[in-house]
C-alpha positions as a printed Julia matrix, in Angstrom:
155×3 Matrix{Float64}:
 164.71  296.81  -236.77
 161.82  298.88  -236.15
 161.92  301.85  -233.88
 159.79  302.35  -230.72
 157.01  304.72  -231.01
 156.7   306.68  -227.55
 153.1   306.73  -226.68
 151.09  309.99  -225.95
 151.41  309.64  -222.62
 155.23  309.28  -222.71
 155.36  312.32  -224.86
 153.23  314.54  -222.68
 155.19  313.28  -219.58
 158.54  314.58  -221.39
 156.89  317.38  -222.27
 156.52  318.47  -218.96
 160.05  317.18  -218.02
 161.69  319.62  -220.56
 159.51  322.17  -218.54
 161.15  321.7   -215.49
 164.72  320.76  -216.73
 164.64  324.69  -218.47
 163.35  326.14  -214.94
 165.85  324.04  -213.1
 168.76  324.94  -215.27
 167.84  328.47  -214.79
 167.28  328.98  -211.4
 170.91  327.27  -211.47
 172.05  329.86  -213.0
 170.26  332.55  -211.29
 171.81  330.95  -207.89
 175.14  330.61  -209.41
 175.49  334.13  -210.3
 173.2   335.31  -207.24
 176.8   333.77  -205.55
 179.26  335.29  -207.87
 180.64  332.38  -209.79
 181.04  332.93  -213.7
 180.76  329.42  -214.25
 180.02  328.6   -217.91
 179.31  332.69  -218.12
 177.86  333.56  -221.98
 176.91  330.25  -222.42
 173.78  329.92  -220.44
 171.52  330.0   -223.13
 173.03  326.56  -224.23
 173.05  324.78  -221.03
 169.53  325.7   -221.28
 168.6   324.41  -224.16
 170.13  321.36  -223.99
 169.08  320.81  -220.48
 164.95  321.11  -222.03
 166.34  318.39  -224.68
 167.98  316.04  -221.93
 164.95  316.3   -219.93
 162.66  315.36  -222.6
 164.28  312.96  -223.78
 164.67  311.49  -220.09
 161.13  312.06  -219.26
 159.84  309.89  -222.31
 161.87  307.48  -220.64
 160.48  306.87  -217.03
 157.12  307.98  -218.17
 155.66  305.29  -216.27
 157.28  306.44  -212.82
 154.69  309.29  -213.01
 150.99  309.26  -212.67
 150.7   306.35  -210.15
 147.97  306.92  -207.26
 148.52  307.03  -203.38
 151.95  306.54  -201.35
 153.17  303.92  -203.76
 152.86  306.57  -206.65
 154.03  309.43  -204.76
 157.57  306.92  -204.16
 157.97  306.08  -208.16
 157.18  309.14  -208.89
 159.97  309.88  -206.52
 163.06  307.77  -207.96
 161.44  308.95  -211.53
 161.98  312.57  -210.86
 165.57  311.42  -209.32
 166.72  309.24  -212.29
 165.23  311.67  -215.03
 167.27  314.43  -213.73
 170.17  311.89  -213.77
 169.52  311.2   -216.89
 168.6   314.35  -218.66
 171.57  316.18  -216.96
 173.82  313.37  -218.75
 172.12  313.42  -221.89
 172.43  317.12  -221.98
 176.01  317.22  -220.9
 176.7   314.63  -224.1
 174.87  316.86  -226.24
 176.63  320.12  -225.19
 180.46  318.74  -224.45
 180.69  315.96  -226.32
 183.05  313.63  -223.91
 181.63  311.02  -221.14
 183.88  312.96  -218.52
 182.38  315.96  -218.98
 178.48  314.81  -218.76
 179.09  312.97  -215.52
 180.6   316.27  -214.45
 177.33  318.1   -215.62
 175.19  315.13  -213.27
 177.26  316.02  -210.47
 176.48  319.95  -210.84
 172.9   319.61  -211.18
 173.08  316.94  -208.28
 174.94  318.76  -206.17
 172.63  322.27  -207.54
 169.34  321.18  -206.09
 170.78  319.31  -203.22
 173.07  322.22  -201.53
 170.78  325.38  -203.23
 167.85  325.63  -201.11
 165.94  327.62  -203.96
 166.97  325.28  -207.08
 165.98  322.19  -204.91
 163.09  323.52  -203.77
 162.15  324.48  -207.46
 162.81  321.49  -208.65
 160.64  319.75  -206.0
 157.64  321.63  -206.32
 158.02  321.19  -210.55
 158.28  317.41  -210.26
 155.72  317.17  -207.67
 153.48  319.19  -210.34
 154.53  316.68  -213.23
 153.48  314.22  -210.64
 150.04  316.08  -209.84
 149.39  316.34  -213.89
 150.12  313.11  -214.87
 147.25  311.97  -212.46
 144.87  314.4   -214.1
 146.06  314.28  -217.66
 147.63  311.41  -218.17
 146.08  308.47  -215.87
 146.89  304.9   -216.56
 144.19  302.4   -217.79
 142.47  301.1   -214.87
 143.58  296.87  -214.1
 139.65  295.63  -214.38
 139.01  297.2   -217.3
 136.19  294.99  -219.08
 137.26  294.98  -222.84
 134.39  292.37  -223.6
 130.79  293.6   -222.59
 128.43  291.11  -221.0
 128.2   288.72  -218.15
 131.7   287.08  -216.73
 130.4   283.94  -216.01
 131.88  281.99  -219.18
């Protein structure tokens, strides 16, 4: 069985998704300790780590949510962010504990991170609307009428 090639576009897509998975995880833990709680204290470096590999990994994934023009765009671009940090936070909380308990766990702190943290969500808002941004600069999608045969249509 052969096995899928991500195109460029996927791949630059994830790129940027690592990028903000790394902030996001960060700023996390910036807030967390800002607060006083010691969670996962030492091993921050880690969560990191694995959080830019999850989101990668996710981004390649709903590559085509992102890069989409106008409102519609804007709303895919939307549930992308949504499910790639869904994703990612699973596929990084596989990767660092091993167990399927203990990634939804790591879902439900990154959920409940941006959602109740004013500064992580807002971070993570402004990074995914960026990805959004330069994935209709970088990265756009061939246009529907484009004319692969040149000459008149009138066959």
């Amino acid at each position: 069985m052969p096995f899928p090639i991500p195109t460029t576009r996927a791949v630059t897509i994830g790129s940027m998704m690592s990028i903000v998975g790394g902030v996001t995880a960060s700023v996390m833990f910036w807030r967390f300790r800002a607060d006083g709680s010691n969670i996962l204290a030492g091993d921050e470096w880690a969560v990191v780590a694995v959080a830019v590999i999850g989101a990668f990994l996710a981004g390649i994934v709903v590559a085509p949510g992102f890069g989409g023009a106008g409102w519609r765009g804007w709303g895919f671009a939307l549930l992308g962010a949504i499910a790639a940090t869904a994703s990612g936070a699973f596929i990084g909380g596989l990767i660092l504990f091993q167990t399927l308990q203990e990634a939804m766990i790591c879902v439900f702190m990154v959920g409940t991170s941006i959602v109740t943290f004013p500064i992580t969500g807002l971070f993570w808002l402004a990074m995914m609307g960026s990805v959004q941004k330069l994935a209709l600069i970088l990265v756009p999608k061939i246009p529907a009428d484009l004319d692969l045969v040149p000459g008149p249509d009138n066959f």
